[in-house]
C-alpha positions, 0 to 999 in steps of 0.5 A: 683191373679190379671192379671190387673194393676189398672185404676186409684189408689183411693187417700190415706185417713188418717182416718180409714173409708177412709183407708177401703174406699182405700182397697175396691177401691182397691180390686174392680179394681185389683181383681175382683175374690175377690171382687165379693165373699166378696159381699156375705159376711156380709157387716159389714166384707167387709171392713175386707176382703178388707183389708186383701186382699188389703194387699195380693195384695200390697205384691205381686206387690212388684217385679212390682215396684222395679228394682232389689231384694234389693230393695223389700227385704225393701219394704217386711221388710217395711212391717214386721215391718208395722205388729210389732204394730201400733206404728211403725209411717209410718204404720198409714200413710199407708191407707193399714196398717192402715185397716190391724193393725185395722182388726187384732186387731179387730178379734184378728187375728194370725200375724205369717201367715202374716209374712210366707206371706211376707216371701213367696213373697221373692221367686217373687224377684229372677229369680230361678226356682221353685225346686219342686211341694212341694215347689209349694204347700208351696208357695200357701199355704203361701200365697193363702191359709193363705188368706182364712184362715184368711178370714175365721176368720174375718167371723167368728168374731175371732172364729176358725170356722175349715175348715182348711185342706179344707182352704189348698187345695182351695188355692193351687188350686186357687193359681196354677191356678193363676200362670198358668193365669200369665204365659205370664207376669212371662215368660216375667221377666224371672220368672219361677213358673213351678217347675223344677221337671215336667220341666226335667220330659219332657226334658225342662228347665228354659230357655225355658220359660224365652226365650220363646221358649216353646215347647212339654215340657213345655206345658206338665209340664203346663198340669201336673200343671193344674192337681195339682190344680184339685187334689187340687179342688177336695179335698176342695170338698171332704172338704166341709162339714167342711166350714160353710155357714159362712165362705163360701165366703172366698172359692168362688174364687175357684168356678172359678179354673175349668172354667180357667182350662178348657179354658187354654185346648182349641186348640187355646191356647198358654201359651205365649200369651194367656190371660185366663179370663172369662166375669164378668157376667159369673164369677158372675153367677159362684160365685152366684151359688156357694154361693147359695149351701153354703148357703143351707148347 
C-alpha cells in the first residue's frame, strides 16, 4: 500500500516499451515495497510485475480522485471493461491498460482475480465500516493476496507454480499491516477498515475514529488488528516450503510486516498522527535478506 503521493507523474507513452516504462516509473516513486523486491526478480519479468502492480495502485486511488462514490463506481467500471479485451479503444490509450492487456496475454494470466480486485475497491468508495474480521480477511485476499498470486504466475511463465495458501495468508498479513500504515489519512476521510466486530468487543465505535477521538477502544482493536496480520505472517512461514526460489519475490514485502508491526508498539506512538515508515536502507537489507533465504531453499 502506498503512504506517498507521487513526486511527479511519468509522461504517458503510446508504444508498448513506453507503456512498461510508465508502470516502472510509476511503481519505483508510489511503491517502494514492491519495487525494490521485483528488483530480485528476473529482469525479463520486471516489466510484468510493474504492470500488475501499477494497475493495483491505479484501482485503489480511485477514492483519492474522485468526489463522491458514483463517480469511482465509473472510474472501477472503466476499468472492467479495460479487462474485456484490447479492443475496448480507450484501453490502449492508457499506458497502465496497455502493459496490463499485453501481461495478461503474454502469461495467459486468469482475468476474474482481476475483476473481484475491482470489485473489492467498491468497499473504499463508502464511508461504512468494515462488518467484520471475515470481511477484512475477504478484502486483503482480494486484493493483496490476488497480487502475489498473480505475481507468482508471471514468475513462473504462466505455470502454477503453488503456493497458493502461503499466497493468501502473506497478503492478508501485508495488506493489514498496510491498512494500520493508512490509518491517519483513512481516519481523515471518514474511512474506517478496523472491523466493527473488534470495535464493539472494547466498547468503541465508527465515530471515534472518523471524529478522531480514539480512545482505549480503538487502540485495542488496533492491537487486535496487528495480531491478525502475525497469525497471517506466521502462517505464510509455516508455508514457505510451498514458495519456490522462483516465485520468492512475489512475497518479499511480507518480510517488512514484522518491522512496521513492531514500530506501531513503541510508547510514543499515536495512530492518529504517526507516520509508520522505515529508512529505505533498512528495508532494502530487510528484503535483501529475505531473498537470500529463498534463494537458498
Amino acid at each position: 500500500m502506498s503512504l506517498t503521493t507521487p513526486r511527479a507523474t511519468p509522461t504517458p507513452n503510446r508504444d508498448l516499451g513506453g507503456a512498461y516504462a510508465f508502470c516502472e516509473a510509476l511503481i519505483r516513486d508510489v511503491d517502494k515495497d514492491r519495487y525494490l523486491a521485483s528488483l530480485f526478480a528476473p529482469a525479463a519479468s520486471r516489466p510484468h510485475l510493474f504492470a500488475l502492480y501499477a494497475f493495483s495502485f491505479e484501482v485503489s486511488r480511485v477514492r483519492e480522485v474522485v468526489s463522491e462514490p458514483l463517480p469511482g463506481e465509473v472510474r472501477l467500471q472503466w476499468w472492467r471493461d479495460a479487462l474485456s479485451g484490447p479492443s475496448q479503444g480507450s484501453a490502449q490509450s492508457n499506458p497502465v491498460s496497455m502493459a496490463l492487456l499485453d501481461t495478461i496475454e503474454r502469461f495467459r494470466l486468469p482475468v476474474a482475480p482481476l475483476v473481484a480486485l475491482i470489485d473489492a475497491r467498491i468497499f473504499d468508495l463508502y464511508d461504512d465500516p468494515m462488518p467484520t474480521v471475515a470481511d477484512l480477511e475477504g478484502y486483503c485476499g482480494e486484493t493483496c493476496s490476488a497480487l502475489i498470486r498473480l505475481a507468482s504466475l508471471i514468475l513462473a511463465d504462466g505455470e502454477d507454480p503453488g503456493g497458493t495458501e502461503a499466497a493468501g495468508h502473506a497478503g492478508v498479513a501485508y495488506a493489514v499491516t498496510g491498512l494500520l500504515r493508512a490509518f491517519p489519512w483513512h481516519a481523515m476521510r471518514g474511512q474506517v477498515y478496523v472491523p466493527k466486530e473488534y470495535l464493539l468487543a472494547y466498547g468503541a465505535t465508527r465515530d471515534d475514529i472518523a471524529s478522531g477521538r480514539g480512545g482505549p477502544g480503538v487502540l485495542s482493536a488496533m492491537a487486535d488488528m496487528r495480531q491478525l496480520a502475525r497469525h497471517h505472517l506466521a502462517r505464510t512461514r509455516d508455508l514457505r516450503g510451498t514458495i519456490t526460489p522462483e516465485t520468492a519475490p512475489a512475497f518479499l514485502p511480507t518480510s517488512l510486516v514484522e518491522t512496521y508491526l513492531r514500530r506501531m508498539e513503541k510508547p510514543d506512538y499515536d495512530p492518529f498522527t504517526t507516520v509508520i515508515q522505515a529508512p529505505q536502507w533498512h528495508r532494502q537489507w530487510q528484503i535483501w535478506r529475505q531473498a537470500r533465504r529463498a534463494m537458498r531453499r
